[in-house]
Biopython code that builds the backbone (N, CA, C, O; Angstrom):
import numpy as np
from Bio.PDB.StructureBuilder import StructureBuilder

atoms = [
    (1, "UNK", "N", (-18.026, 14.008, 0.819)),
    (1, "UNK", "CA", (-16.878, 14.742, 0.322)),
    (1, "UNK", "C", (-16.479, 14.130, -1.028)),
    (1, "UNK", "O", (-16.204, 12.930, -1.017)),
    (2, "UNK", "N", (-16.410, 14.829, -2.244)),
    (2, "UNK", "CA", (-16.077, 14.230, -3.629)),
    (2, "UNK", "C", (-14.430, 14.545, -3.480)),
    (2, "UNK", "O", (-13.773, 15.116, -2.609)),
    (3, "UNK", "N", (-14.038, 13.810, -4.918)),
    (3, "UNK", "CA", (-12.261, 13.796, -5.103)),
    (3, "UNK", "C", (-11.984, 15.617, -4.573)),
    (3, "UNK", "O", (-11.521, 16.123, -3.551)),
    (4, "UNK", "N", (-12.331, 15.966, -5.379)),
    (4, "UNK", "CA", (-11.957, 17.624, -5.628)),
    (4, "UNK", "C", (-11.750, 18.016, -4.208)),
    (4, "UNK", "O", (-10.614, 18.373, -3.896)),
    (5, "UNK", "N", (-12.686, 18.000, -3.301)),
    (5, "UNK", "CA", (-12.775, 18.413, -1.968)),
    (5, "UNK", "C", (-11.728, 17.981, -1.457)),
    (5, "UNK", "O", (-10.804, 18.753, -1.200)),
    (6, "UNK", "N", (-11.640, 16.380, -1.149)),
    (6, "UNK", "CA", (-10.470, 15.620, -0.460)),
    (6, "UNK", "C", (-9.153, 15.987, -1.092)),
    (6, "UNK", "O", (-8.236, 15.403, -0.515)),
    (7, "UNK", "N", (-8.797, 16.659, -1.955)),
    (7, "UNK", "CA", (-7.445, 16.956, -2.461)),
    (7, "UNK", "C", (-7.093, 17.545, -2.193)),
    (7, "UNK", "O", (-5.904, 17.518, -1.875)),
    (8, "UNK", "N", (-8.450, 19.394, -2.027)),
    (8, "UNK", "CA", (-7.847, 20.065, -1.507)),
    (8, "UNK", "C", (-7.580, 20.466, 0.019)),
    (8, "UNK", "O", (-6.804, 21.381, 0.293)),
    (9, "UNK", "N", (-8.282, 19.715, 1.025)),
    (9, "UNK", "CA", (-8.172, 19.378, 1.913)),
    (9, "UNK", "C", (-6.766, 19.423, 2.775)),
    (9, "UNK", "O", (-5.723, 19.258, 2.142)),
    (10, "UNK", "N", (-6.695, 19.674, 4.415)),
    (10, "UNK", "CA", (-5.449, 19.612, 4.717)),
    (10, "UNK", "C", (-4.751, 18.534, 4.682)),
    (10, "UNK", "O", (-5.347, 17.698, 5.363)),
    (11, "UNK", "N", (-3.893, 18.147, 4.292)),
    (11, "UNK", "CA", (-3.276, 16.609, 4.644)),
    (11, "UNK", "C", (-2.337, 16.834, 5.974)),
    (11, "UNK", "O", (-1.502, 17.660, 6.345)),
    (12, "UNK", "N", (-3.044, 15.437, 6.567)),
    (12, "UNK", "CA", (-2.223, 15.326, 8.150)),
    (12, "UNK", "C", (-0.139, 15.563, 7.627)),
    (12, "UNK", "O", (0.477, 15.763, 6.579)),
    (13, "UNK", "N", (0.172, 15.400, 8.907)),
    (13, "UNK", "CA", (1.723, 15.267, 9.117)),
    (13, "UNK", "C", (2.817, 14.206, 8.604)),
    (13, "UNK", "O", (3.909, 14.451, 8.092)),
    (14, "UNK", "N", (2.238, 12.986, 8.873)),
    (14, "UNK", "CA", (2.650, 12.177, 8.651)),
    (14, "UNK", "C", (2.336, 11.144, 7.091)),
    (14, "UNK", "O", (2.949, 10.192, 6.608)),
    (15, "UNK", "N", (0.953, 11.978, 6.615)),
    (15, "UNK", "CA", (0.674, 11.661, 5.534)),
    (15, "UNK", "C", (1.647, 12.061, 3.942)),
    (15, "UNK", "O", (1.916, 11.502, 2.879)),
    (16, "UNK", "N", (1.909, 13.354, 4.618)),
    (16, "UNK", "CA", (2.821, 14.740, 3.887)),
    (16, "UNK", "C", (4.304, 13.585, 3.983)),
    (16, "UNK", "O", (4.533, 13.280, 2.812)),
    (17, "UNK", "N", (4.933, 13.150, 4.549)),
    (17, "UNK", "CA", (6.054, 12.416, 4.897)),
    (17, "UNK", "C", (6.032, 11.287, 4.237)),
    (17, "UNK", "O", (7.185, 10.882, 4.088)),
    (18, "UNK", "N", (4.983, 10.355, 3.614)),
    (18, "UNK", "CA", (4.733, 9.653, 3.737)),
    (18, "UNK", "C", (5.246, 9.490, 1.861)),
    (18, "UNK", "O", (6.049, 8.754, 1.289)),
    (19, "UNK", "N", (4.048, 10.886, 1.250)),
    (19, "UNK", "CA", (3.639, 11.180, -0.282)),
    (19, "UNK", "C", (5.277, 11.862, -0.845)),
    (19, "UNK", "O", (5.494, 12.103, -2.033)),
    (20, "UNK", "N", (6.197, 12.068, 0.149)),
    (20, "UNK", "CA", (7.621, 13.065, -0.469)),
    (20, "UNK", "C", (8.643, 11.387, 0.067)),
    (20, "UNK", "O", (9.807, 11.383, -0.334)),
    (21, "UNK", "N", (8.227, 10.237, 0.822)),
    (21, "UNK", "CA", (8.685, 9.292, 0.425)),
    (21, "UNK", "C", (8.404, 8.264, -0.436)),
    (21, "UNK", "O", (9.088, 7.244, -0.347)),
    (22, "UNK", "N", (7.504, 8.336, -1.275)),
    (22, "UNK", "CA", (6.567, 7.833, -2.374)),
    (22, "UNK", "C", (7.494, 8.321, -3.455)),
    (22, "UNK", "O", (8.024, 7.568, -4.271)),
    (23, "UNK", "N", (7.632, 9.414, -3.419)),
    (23, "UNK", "CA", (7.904, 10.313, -4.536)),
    (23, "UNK", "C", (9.678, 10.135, -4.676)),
    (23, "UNK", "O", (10.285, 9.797, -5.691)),
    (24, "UNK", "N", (10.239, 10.462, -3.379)),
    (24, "UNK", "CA", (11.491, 9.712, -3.780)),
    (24, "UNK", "C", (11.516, 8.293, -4.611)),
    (24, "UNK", "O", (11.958, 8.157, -5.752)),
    (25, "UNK", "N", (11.013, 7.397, -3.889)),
    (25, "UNK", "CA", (11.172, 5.994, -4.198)),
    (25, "UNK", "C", (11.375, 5.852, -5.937)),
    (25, "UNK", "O", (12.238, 5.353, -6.660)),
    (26, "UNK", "N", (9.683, 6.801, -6.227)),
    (26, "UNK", "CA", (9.267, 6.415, -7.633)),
    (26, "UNK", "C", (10.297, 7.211, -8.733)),
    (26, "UNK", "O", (10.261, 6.787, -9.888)),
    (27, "UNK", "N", (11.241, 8.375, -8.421)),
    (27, "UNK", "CA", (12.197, 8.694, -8.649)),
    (27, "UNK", "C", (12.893, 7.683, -8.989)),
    (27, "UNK", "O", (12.878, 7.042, -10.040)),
    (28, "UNK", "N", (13.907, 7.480, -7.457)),
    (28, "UNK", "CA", (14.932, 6.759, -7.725)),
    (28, "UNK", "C", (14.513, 5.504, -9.069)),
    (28, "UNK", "O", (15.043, 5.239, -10.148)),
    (29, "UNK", "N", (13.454, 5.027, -8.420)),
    (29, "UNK", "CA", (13.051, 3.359, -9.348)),
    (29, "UNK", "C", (13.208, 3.753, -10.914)),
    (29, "UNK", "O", (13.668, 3.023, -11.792)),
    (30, "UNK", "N", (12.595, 5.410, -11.095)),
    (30, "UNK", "CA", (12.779, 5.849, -12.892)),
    (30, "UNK", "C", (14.338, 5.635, -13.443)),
    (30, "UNK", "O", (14.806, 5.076, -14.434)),
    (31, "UNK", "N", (14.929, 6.379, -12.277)),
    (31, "UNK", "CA", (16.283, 6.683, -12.868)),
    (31, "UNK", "C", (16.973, 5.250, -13.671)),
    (31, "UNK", "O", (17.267, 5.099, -14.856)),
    (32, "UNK", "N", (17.120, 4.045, -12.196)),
    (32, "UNK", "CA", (17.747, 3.133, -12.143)),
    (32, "UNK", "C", (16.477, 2.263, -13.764)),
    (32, "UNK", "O", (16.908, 1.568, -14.684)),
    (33, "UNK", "N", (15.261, 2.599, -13.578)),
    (33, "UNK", "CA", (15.070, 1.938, -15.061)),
    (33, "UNK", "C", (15.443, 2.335, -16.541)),
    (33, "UNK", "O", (15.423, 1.637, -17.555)),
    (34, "UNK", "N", (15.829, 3.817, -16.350)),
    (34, "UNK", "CA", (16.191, 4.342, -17.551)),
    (34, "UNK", "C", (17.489, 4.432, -17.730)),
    (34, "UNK", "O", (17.825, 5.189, -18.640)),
    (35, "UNK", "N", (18.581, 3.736, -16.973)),
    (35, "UNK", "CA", (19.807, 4.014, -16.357)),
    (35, "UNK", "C", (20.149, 3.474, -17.984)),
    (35, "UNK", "O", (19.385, 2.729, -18.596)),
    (36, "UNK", "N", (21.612, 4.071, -18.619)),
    (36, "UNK", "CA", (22.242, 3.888, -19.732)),
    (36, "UNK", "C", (22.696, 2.455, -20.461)),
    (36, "UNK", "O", (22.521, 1.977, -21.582)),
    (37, "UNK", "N", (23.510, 1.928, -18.985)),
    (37, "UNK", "CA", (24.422, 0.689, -18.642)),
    (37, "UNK", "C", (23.019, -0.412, -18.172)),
    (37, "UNK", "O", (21.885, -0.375, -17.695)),
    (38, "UNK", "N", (23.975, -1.284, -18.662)),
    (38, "UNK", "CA", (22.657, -2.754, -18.356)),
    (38, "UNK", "C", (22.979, -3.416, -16.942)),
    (38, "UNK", "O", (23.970, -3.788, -16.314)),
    (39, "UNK", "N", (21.686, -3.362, -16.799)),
    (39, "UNK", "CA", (21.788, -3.688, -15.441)),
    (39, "UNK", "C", (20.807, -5.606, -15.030)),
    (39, "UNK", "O", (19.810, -6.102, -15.557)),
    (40, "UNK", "N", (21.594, -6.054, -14.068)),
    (40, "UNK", "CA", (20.896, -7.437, -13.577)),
    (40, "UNK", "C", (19.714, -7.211, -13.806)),
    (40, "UNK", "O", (19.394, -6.027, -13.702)),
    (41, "UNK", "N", (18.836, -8.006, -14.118)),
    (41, "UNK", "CA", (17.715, -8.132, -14.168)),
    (41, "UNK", "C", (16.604, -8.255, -12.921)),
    (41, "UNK", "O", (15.423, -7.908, -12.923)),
    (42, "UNK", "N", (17.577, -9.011, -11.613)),
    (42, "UNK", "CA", (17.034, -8.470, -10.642)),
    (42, "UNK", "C", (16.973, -6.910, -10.386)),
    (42, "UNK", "O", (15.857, -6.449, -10.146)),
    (43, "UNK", "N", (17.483, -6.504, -10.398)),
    (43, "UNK", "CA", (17.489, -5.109, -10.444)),
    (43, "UNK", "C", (16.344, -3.937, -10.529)),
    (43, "UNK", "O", (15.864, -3.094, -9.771)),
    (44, "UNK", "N", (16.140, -4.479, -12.238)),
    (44, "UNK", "CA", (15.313, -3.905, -13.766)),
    (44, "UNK", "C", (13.708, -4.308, -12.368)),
    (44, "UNK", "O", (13.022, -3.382, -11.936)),
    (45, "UNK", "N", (13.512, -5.536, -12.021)),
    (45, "UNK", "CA", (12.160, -6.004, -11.475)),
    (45, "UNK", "C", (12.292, -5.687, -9.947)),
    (45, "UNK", "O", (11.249, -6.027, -9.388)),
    (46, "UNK", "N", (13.069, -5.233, -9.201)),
    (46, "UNK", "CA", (12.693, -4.768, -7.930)),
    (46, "UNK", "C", (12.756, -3.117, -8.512)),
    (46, "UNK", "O", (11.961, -2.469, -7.832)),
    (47, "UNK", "N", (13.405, -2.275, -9.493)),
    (47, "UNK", "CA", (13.202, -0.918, -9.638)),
    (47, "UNK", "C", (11.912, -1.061, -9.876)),
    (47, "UNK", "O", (11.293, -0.372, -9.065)),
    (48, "UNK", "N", (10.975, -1.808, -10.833)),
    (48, "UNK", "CA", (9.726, -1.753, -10.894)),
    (48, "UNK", "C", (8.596, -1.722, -10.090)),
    (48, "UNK", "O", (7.655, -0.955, -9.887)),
    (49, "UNK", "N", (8.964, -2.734, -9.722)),
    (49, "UNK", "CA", (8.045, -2.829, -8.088)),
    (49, "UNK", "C", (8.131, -1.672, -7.173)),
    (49, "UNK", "O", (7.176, -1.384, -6.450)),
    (50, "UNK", "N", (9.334, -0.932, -7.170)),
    (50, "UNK", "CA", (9.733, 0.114, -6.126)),
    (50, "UNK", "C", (9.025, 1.617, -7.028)),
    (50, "UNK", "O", (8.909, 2.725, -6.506)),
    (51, "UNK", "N", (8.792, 1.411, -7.870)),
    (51, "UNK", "CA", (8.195, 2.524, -9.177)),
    (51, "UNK", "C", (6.752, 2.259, -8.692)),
    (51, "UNK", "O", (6.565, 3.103, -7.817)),
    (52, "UNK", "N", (5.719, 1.560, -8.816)),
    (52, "UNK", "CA", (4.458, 1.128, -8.724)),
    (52, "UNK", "C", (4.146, 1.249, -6.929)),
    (52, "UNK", "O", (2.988, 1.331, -6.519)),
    (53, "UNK", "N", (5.293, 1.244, -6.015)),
    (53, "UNK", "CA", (4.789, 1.089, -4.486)),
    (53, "UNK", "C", (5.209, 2.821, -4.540)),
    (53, "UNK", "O", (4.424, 3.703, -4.193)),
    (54, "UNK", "N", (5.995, 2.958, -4.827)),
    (54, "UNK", "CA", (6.349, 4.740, -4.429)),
    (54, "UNK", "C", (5.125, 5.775, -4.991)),
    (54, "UNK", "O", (4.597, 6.722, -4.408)),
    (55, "UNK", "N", (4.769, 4.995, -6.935)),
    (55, "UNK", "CA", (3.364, 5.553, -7.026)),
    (55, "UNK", "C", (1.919, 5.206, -6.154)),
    (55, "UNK", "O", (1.488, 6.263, -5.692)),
    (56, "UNK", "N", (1.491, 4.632, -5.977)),
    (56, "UNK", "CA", (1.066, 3.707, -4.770)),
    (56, "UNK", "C", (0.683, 4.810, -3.794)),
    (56, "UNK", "O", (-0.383, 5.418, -3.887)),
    (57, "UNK", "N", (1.647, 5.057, -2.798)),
    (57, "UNK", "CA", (2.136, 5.213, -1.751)),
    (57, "UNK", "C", (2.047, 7.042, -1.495)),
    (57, "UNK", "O", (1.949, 7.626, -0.416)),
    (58, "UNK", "N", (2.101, 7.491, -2.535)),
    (58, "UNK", "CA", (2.128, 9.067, -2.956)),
    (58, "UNK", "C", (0.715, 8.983, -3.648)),
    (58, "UNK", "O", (0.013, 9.993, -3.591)),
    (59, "UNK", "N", (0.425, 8.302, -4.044)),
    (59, "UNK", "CA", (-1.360, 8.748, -4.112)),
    (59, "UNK", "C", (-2.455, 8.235, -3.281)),
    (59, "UNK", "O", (-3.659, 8.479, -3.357)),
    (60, "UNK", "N", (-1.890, 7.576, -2.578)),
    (60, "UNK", "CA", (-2.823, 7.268, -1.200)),
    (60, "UNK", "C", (-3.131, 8.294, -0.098)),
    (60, "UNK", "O", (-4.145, 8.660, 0.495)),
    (61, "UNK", "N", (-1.691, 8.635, -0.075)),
    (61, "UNK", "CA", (-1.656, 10.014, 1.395)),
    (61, "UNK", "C", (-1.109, 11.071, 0.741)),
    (61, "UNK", "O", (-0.222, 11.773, 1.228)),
    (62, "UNK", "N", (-1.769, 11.285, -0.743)),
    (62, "UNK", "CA", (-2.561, 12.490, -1.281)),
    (62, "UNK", "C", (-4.200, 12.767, -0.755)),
    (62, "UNK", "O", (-4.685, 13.888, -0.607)),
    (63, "UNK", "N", (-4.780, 11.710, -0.561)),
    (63, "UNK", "CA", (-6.007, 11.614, -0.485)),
    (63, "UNK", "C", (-5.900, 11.242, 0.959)),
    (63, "UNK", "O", (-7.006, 10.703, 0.956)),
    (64, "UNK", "N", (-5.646, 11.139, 1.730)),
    (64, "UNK", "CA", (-5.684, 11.138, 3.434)),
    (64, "UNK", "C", (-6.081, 12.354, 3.833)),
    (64, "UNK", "O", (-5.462, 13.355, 3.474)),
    (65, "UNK", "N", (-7.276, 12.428, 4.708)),
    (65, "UNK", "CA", (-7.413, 14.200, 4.522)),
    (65, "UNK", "C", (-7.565, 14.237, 6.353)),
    (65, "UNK", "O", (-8.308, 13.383, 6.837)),
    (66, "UNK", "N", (-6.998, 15.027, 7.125)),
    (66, "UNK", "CA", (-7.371, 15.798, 8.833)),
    (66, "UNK", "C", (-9.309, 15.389, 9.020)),
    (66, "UNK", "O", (-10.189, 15.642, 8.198)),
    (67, "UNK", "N", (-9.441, 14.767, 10.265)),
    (67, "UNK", "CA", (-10.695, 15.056, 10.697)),
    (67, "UNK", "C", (-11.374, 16.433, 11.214)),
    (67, "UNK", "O", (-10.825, 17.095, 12.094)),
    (68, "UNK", "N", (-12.251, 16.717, 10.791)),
    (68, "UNK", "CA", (-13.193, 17.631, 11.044)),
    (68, "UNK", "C", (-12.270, 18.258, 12.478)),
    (68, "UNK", "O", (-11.631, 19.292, 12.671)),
    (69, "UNK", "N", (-12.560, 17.145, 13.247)),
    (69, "UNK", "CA", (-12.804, 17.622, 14.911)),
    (69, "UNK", "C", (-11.307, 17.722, 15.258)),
    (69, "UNK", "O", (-11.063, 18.200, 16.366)),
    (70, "UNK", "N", (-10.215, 17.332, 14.457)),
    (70, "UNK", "CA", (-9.012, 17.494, 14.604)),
    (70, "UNK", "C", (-8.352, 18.687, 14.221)),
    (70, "UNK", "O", (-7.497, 19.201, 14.944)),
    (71, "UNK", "N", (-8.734, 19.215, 13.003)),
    (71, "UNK", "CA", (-8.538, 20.768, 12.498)),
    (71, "UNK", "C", (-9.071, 21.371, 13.804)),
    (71, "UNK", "O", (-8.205, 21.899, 14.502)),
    (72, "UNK", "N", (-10.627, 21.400, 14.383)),
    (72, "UNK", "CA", (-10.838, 22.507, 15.812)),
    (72, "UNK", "C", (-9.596, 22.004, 16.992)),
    (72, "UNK", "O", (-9.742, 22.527, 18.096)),
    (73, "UNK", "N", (-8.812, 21.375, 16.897)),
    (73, "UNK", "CA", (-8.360, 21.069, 18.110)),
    (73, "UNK", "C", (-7.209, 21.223, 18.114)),
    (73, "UNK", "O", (-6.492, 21.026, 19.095)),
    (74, "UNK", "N", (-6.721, 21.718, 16.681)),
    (74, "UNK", "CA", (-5.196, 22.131, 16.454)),
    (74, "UNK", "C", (-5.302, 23.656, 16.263)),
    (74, "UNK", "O", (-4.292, 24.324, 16.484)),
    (75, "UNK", "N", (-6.674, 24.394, 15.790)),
    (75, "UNK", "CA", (-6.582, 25.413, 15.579)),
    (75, "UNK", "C", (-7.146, 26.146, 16.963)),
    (75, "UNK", "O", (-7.418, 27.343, 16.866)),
    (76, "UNK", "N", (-7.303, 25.595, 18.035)),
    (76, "UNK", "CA", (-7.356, 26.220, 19.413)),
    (76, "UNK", "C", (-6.368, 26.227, 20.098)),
    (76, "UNK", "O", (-6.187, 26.937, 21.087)),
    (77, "UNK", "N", (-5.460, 25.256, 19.536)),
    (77, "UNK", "CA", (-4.087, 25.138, 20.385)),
    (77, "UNK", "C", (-3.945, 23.654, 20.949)),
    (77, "UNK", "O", (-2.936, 23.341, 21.581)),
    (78, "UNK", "N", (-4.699, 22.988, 20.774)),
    (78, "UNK", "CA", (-4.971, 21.478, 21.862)),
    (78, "UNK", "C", (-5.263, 21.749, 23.109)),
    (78, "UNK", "O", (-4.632, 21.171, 23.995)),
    (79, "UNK", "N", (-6.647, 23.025, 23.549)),
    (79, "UNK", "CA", (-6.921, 22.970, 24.460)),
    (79, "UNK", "C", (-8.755, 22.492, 24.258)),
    (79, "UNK", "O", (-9.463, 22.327, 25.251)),
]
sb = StructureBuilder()
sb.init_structure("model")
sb.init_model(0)
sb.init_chain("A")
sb.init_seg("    ")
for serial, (resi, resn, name, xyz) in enumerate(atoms, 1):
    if name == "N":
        sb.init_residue(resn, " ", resi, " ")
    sb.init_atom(name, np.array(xyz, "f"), 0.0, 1.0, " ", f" {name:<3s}", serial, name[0])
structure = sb.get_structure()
């Protein structure tokens, strides 16, 4: 299976949950780095870290793709 395939691929349940909490994170982490007012410097270096794990984290379980034998077993019903 090349990139192209695996992307478009179904992504499981929990993967989907996983890439829209990635995506918050790497949000929030933009805002609070581009924020107006100066902020602690602890701050400035955990928004970063929280920017790089949320990207991270949303392109990993982009690429998580359903097994073969799991698509037949959801699309029969789980019988």
């Amino acid at each position: 299976m090349n990139i192209i395939q695996r992307l478009k691929a179904p992504t499981p349940k929990f993967f989907k949950v996983l890439r829209t909490v990635g995506l918050a994170l790497a949000a929030a982490s933009g805002a609070l780095l581009v924020a107006p007012i100066a902020l602690p410097a602890a701050v400035i270096t955990a928004a970063g870290y929280l920017a790089v794990a949320g990207s991270v984290a949303t392109a990993v379980s982009q690429t998580a793709v359903t097994k073969e034998s799991d698509q037949e077993e959801d699309d029969d019903g789980g019988t």
